[in-house]
N, C-alpha and C positions, 0 to 999 in steps of 0.2 A: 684414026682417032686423033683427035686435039692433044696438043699438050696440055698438059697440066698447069698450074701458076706457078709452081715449083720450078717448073723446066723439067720436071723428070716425067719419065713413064709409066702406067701402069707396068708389072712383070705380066707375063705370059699368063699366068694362072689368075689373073683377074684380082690378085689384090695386093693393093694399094703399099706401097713401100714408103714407111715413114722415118726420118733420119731423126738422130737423136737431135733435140731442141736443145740450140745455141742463143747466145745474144748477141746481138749485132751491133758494130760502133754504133757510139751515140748519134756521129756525125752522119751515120748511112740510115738512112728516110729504108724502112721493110718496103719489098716489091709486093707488089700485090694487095696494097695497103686495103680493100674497101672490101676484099673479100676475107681477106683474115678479119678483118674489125667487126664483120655480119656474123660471121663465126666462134662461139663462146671457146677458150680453150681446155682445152680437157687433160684431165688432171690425171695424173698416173699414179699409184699406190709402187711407194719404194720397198722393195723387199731384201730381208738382208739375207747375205747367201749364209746357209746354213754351214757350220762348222761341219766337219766331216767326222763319223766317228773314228777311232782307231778301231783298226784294223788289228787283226792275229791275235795274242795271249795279251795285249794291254788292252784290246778292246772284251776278251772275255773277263780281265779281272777286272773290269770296272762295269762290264755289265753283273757280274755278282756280287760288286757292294753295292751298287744300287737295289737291287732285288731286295740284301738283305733289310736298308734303312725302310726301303717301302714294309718289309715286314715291320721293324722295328716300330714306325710309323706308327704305320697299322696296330698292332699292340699299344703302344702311348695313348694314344686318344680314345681307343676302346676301354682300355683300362682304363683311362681318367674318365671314362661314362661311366663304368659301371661304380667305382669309388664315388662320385659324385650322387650317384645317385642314392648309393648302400650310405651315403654319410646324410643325406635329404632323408632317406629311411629313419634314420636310425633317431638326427633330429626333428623327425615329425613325432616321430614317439617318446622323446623324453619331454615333448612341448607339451604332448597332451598327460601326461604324468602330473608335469607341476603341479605343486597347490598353490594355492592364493598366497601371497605375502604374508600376510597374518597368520598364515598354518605351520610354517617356518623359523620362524624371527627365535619363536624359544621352544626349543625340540629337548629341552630337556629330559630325561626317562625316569630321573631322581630331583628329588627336589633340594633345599636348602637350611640347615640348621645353625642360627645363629643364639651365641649365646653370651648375655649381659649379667655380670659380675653383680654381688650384692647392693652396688649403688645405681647400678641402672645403665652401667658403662659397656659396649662391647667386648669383649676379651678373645673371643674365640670364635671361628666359623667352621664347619663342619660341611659336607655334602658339595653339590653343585651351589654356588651361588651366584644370583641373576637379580640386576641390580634394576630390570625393566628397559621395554624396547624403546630405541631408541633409534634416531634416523641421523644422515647427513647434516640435516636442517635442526635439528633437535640439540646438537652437541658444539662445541667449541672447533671453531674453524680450524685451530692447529692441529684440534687430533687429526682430522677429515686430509690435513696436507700433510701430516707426518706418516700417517696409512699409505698411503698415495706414493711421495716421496721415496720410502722405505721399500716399499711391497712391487709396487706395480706405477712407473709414475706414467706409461703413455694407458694408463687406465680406460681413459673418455677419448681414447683417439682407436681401439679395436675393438674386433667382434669377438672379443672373448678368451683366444691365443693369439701366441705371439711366434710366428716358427722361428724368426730371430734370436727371441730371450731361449728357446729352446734349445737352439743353436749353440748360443753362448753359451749355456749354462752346461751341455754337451763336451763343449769345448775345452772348458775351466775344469771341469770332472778328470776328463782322461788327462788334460796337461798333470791333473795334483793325484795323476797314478790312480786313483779310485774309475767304478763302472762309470758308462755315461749316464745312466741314471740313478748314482749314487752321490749325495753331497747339494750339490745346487740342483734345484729340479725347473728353475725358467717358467716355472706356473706363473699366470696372472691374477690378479685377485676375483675373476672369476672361474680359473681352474681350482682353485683355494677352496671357495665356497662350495662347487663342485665333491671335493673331497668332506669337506664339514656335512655335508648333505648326504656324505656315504654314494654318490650317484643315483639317489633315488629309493636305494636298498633299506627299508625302515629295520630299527632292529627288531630283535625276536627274540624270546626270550627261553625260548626251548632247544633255538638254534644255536647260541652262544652260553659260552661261560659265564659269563657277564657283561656288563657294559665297557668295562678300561677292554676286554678283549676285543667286543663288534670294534671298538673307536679304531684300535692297535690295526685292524685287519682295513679298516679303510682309508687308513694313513698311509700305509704298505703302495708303495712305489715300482709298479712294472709295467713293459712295456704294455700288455694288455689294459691295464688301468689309464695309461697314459691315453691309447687310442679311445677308450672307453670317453676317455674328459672331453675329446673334440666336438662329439655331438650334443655332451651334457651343455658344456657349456655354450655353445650356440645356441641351442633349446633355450638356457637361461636369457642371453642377449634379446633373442624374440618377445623374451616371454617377460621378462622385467624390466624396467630401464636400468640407466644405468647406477642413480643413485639406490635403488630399491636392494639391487646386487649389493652394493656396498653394506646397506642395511643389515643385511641378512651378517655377511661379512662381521659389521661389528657386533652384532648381539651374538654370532655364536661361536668365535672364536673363545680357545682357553687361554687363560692369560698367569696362569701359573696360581696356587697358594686356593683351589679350587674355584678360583673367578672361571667365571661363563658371560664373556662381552665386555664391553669397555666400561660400561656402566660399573659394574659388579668391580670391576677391575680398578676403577678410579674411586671409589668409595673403601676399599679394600685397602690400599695403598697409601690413599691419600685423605681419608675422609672428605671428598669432596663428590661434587655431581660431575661426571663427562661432561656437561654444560659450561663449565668453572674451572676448567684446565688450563693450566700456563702450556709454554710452547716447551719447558723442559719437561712439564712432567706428561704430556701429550708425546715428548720423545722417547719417554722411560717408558710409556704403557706400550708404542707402538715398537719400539726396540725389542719386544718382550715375545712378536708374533712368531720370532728367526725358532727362536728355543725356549720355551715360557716358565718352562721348570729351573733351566739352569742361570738364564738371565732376573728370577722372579727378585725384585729385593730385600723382600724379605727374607730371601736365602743367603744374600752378597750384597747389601746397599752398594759396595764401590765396582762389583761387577756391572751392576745396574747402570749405575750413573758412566760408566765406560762406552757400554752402548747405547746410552741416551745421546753424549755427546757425537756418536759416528752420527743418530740420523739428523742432529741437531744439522751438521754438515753437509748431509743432503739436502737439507730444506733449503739450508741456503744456498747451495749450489743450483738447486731450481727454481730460485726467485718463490719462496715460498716466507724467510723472512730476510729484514735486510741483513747487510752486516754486523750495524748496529744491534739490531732486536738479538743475533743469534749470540755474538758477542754478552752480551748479558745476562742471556742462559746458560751459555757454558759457563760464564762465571761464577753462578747461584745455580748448579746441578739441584735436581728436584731429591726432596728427603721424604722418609715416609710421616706418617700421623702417629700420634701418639701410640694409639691403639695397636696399630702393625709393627710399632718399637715395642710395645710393650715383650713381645714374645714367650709370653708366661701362661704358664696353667695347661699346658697341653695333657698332660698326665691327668688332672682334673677332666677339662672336656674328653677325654680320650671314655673317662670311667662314667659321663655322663652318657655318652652316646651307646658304651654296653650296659646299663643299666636302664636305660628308659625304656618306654613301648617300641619296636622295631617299625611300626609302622612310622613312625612320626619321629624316631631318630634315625637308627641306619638303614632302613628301604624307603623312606619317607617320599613321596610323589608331591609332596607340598612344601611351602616355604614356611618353616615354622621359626619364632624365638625364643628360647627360653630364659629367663628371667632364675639366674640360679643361687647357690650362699658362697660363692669364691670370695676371697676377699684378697685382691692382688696385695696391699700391704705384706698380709701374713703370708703369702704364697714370696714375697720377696725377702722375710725374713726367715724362712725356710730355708731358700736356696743358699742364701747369702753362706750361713750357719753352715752348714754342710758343706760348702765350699771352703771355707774356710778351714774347719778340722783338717780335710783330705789334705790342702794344701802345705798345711802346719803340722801336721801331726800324726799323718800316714806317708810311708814309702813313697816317694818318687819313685812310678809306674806301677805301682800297686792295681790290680784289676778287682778290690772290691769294690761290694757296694752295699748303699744304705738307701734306705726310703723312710719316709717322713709323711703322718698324717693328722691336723689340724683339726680339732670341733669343737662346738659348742657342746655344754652339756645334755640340749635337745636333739643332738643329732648332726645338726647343719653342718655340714665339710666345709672348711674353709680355706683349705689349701691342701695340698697332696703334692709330693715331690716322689715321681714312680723311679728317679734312680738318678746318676750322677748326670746322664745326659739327659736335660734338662728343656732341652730346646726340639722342636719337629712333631710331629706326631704318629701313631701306629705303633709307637715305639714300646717295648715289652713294661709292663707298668705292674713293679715289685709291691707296691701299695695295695693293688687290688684283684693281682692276678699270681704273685708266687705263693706258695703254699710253702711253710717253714712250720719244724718244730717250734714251742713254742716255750720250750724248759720255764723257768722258776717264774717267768710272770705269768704263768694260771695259777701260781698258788692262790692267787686273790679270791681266786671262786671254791676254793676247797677251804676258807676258811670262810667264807659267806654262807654257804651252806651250812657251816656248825653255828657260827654267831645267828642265824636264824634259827634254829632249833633251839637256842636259849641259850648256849656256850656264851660267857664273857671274854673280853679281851685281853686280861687279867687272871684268868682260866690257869693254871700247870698242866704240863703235858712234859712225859720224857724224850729227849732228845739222847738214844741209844743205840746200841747195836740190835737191827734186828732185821729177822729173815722169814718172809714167805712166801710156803710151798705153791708155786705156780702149775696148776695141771699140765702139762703135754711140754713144758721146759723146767721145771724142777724147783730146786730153792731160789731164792734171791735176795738180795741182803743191799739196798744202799746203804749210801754215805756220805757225807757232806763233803762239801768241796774243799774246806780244808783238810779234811782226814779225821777229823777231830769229833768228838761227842760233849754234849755240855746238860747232859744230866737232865732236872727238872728248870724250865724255863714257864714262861708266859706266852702265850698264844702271842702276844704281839713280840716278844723279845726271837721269837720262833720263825715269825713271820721277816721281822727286820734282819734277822742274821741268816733269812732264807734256807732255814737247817730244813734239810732232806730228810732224814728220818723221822721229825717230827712231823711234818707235812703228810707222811704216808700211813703214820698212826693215825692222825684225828681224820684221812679221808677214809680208812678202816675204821674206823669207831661210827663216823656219821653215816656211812654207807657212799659207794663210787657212784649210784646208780644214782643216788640223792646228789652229789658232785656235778656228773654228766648235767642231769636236769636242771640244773642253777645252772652250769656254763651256758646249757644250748639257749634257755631263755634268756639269756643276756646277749643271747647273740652269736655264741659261736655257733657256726651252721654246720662246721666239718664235723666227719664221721670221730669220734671222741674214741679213746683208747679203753677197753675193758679190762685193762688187767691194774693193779695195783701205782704203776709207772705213771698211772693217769697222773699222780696229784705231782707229778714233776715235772708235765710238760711236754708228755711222750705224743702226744698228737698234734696233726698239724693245723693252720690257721693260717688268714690271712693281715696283715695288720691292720687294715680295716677293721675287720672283724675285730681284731683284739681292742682295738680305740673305740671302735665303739662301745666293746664290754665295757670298758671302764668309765667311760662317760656314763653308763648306769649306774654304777657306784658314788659318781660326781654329783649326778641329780638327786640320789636319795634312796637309789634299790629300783627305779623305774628300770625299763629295757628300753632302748632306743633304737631305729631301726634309720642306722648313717645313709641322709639324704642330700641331694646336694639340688636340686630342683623347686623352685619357691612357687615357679608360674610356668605356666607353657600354653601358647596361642598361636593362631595360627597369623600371618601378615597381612595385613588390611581389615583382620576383626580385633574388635574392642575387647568382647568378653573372652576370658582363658578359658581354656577346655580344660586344664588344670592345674588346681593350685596345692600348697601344701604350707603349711606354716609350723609345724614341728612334726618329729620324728619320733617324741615320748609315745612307749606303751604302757603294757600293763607290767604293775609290780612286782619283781620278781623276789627280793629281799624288805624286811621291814626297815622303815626309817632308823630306826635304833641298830640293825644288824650293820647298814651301810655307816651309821655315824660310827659305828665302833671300827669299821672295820678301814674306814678312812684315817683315823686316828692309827692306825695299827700302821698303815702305808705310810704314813708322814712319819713318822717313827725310822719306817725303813730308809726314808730321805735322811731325816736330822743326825741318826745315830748309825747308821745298819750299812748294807751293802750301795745305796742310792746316793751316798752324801754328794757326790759329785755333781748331781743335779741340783742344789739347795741353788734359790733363789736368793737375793742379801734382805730385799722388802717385800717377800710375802711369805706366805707357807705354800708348803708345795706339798702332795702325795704322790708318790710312785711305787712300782718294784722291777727289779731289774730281772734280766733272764740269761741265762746262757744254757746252751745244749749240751749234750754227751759230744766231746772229740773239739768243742769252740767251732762248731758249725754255722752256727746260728748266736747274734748277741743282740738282746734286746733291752729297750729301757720306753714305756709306759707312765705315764702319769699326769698329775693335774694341779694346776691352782684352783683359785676361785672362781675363775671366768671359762679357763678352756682347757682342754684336752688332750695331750699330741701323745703318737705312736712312732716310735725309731726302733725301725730293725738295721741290723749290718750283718753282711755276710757275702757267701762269694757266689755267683749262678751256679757255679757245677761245682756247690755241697762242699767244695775245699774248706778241711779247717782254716780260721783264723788263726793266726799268731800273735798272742798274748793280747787279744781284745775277749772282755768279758761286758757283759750289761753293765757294770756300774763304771766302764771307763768311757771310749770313745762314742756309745749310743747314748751315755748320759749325759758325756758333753755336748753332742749335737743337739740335744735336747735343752740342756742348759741355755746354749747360745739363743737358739730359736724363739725359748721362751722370752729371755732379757728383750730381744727387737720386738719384740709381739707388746707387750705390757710395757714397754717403755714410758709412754703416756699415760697408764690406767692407772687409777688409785686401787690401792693395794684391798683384796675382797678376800674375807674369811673362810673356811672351808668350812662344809656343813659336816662337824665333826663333836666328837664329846671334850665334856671338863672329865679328864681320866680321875685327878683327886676326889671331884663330887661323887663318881662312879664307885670309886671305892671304898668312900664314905657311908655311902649308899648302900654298900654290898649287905645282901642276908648273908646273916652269923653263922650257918649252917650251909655247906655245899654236899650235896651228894657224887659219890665214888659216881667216873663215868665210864669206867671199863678195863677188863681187864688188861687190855693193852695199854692203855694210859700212862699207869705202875704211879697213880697220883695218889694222894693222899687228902680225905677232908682237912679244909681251913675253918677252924671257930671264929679265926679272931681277927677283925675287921683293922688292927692295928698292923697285921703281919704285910697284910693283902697291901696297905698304904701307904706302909716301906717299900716296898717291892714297888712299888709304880714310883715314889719319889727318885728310888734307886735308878729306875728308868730312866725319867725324865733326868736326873741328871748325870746318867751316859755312867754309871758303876755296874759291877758284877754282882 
């Protein structure tokens, strides 16, 4: 065979022996040049030499951690199929849950009572209140970046969570020693909404205690809740945009003081619309979302404005406003409205809301107003009064207490003070919910019931020792509270010097059963006492009740039935569902019984145990009360215009020490009356000319029993000494 161009040989086995490819000086021209150039050259695939395994026990233990990571593998991405998939599950079904945006926005389950004082003014809110939905676009841009800001500020940049803020907020938890999911919870303002939305869970009403409990249990923070939110709120991201989320967000957060949304919240606060918010009070409303009860400010104005100024600092730390803009806020911190300073009448609204209809006050499903007879003036010279005494004239840290109730003589409440705290509501309301003895001021109605049976006021009656036999407890004998006995007096002299034994003769002589029936038609509703004690006061009552009896005696013997409700509609209708313009009923005493027996009370002011209460420019009617033991101390009465009830005492039935009716309940009285009537010209009482009356008197009276131990008067000269004697304060 030929050579090759190579110069080499085929090998023996017939194939071909190729040397590794070198390059040749530049200078040396390749041999065989025209058959290598016909020739394409052929490319060789470089291979790399494979590393070698180990060998013996380092090759066994590295073949067993490999094994394990393929399992471990193996596990990670299966497992992340099947969570991927159970979380696609789980948000396919709360997408198809959703309701429409409009089915959402106001999920209230109660609705809202708001109430305007007798000038037309707000004073009070009661229930849920929801001020109307309202959107991003709808409201004032700083609320929209102080939401934002504060809550959730990479809001419009996620699908909903954030495992970061979750992270963080995990983090922050166990550093401050609390669970990690106790304290911060790293929700974004659509895990938020999530929660507001209960996850889908409507409530039920057979399932739960009530509504504060369903809320209580979907606020509740655990780890199953948490994983629950992942799919809610991705559901929501598909299913809303992102301002509509928000939306939801502002109409149904609480914002403390029973606001429901920012609306409700900024009208509440600030008498204004969410539309017309500054950027600090846009920081106070959204400051409010952390804790809404403890930040509300009408709980803390200066808590309030504390954390208005933190998120004020967010804003501007996010280019939300400048330095300038925030600077000016913080230096003009936002204050409340008038209305939400006022803080007055809660004890009032508290007694409107158990007294009206239940459906349309406290379970009420609609947004109702009422239109009622508060009259914040006299509700702040109530308090003022009362404040004052305690401060001046009771022990430092004395635990009693007093209440205080304001009327027209038709009825109208005009202020109610339920105890010394003054301020909040729920709070236990002595006005219209303790039940107290009610000692020496029922005698009024034990002597109404004789003056209308024809008794004068002018009348003798003895004032003695005496004792009756009680069935199933034996004898019984009162006694005045001086110890004292004063012989034959006058129905008024009897009345004004509050003598006890006389009191329980003339409700013996007219009859109890005759007694009871006058009180209850005047109004007292409580079960009345059947045994003789009645005409002392031995039953209980509420002072309500007791001011309103006497406001019957103020109008003339009418019954009045204490209202405090003028109007009541519902919101966005014109016409009231209902109205009420007085409280008068029907008659229970004659006009003449009540003028005498008015005369008889101002008597008890001018000369008697009341004087404490005496007005300087008007006349005044009262009678004062005090219990067995100084339990109970009362002081009742009226001018020309109105009406007030003062009781004092202690919750848990502790005697008082040395307060009776005619001191410290007639001073609060006293005071309350002076700021009331400050302004008012001085109005007469619908009462008699005692002189004309005597003047007047038949010459002949007949014997009225023999308990009495009276004696007929012939002589109309005797009778007109006896009342001049009165009138000018001799024995």
């Amino acid at each position: 065979m030929s050579s090759s161009g190579n110069g080499r040989r085929p090998s023996s086995s017939g194939r071909r022996l190729v040397a590794d490819r070198r390059s040749a000086p530049a200078s040396q021209a390749p041999r065989n040049s025209a058959t290598q150039s016909s020739q394409k050259p052929r490319r060789t695939r470089k291979r790399r030499a494979a590393r070698p395994r180990p060998t013996g026990l380092r090759g066994w233990i590295g073949a067993f951690f490999r094994f394990i990571w393929r399992i471990i593998w193996g596990l990670i991405w299966r497992s992340t199929a099947v969570v991927m998939l159970i979380l696609g599950a789980a948000t396919s079904y709360y997408y198809a849950q959703l309701p429409d945006l409009a089915a959402v926005v106001d999920a209230r389950h109660r609705g809202s009572v708001t109430m305007l004082d007798r000038d037309g003014t707000v004073f009070a809110w009661r229930g849920d209140q929801f001020g109307g939905a309202i959107d991003p676009a709808s409201v004032s841009p700083h609320l929209v970046n102080a939401i934002v800001a504060t809550e959730d500020r990479r809001f419009y940049r996620h699908l909903g969570i954030s495992p970061r803020g979750i992270a963080s907020a995990i983090r922050i938890n166990l550093s401050e020693g609390r669970g990690p999911l106790s304290g911060h919870g790293g929700s974004t303002i659509t895990q938020q909404v999530a929660k507001l939305m209960c996850l889908g869970v409507p409530f039920d009403a057979t399932a739960w205690e009530n509504e504060a409990a369903y809320e209580q249990d979907c606020r509740r923070t655990t780890l199953w809740r948490k994983l629950q939110e992942v799919p809610f709120s991705l559901a929501m991201e598909f299913r809303y945009s992102k301002d509509e989320i928000l939306s939801i967000y502002m109409n149904r957060a609480f914002l403390g003081a029973g606001t429901r949304g920012f609306e409700a919240a900024a009208q509440r606060y600030f008498g204004v619309s969410a539309a017309a918010v500054s950027p600090q009070q846009a920081a106070m409303l959204a400051g409010l979302l952390v804790a809404p009860s403890y930040y509300a400010p009408t709980r803390n104005l200066e808590r309030a404005q504390r954390r208005a100024a933190t998120v004020l600092r967010l804003m501007e730390s996010q280019g939300y406003l400048s330095a300038t803009e925030a600077a000016i806020a913080q230096a003009e911190p936002a204050t409340l409205s008038n209305a939400a300073r006022q803080d007055r009448g809660g004890a009032f609204a508290d007694w409107i809301m158990s007294t009206g209809p239940d459906f349309l006050t406290r379970d009420t499903t609609e947004d109702v107003i009422i239109g009622t007879t508060f009259d914040p003036a006299m509700q702040a010279a109530a308090e003022a009064a009362l404040a004052n005494v305690f401060e001046n004239q009771v022990r430092e840290g004395s635990e009693a207490q007093a209440a205080i109730v304001v009327m027209s003589a038709d009825g109208a409440v005009r202020a109610m003070v339920g105890g010394r705290d003054t301020a909040g509501t729920g709070l236990f309301n002595r006005a219209s919910q303790a039940m107290r003895q009610t000692g020496s001021s029922f005698k009024p109605f034990v002597y109404a019931a004789a003056l209308d049976l024809g008794w004068r006021f002018d009348d003798l009656i003895l004032d003695g020792p005496l004792t009756i036999n009680i069935p199933g407890s034996g004898p019984w004998s009162p006694e005045n509270y001086t110890g004292e006995f004063y012989g034959e007096v006058t129905l008024t002299e009897a009345l004004e010097r509050s003598l006890n034994t006389a009191a329980v003769r003339l409700s013996e002589e007219v009859g109890r059963d005759l007694v009871r029936t006058v009180a209850a038609e005047f109004g007292i509703e409580s079960d009345l006492a059947a045994g003789p004690a009645l005409a002392l006061g031995a039953s209980e009552a509420t002072l309500i009740e007791m001011t309103g009896a006497y406001a019957g005696i103020l109008n003339g013997g009418s019954a009045v039935l204490p209202y405090g409700v003028q109007e009541l509609r519902l919101v966005g209708d014109a016409d009231p569902l209902f109205a009420q313009v007085s409280g008068i009923q029907e008659r229970v005493i004659s006009e003449n019984a009540a003028r005498q027996l008015t005369y008889m009370m101002s008597m008890a002011v001018t000369e008697g145990t009341g004087q404490r209460a005496r007005l300087r420019d008007r006349p005044v009617a009262g009678k004062t009360g005090t219990t067995n033991s100084q339990r109970d101390a009362w002081f009742i009465g009226f001018t020309g215009d109105y009406v007030a009830g003062v009781w004092m005492g202690y919750d848990d039935n502790s005697p008082l020490t040395g307060v009776t009716g005619g001191g410290l309940p007639a001073e609060i009285w006293r005071q309350t009356m002076e700021r009331i009537h400050a302004d008012l010209p001085a109005s007469p009482l619908l009462t008699i000319d005692p002189v004309a009356e005597a003047l007047a008197r038949p010459q002949t009276v007949l014997p009225r029993g023999t308990l009495l131990g009276t004696a007929p008067q012939d002589e109309a000269e005797q009778i007109l000494m006896r009342v001049l004697n009165g009138l000018l304060g001799r024995n």
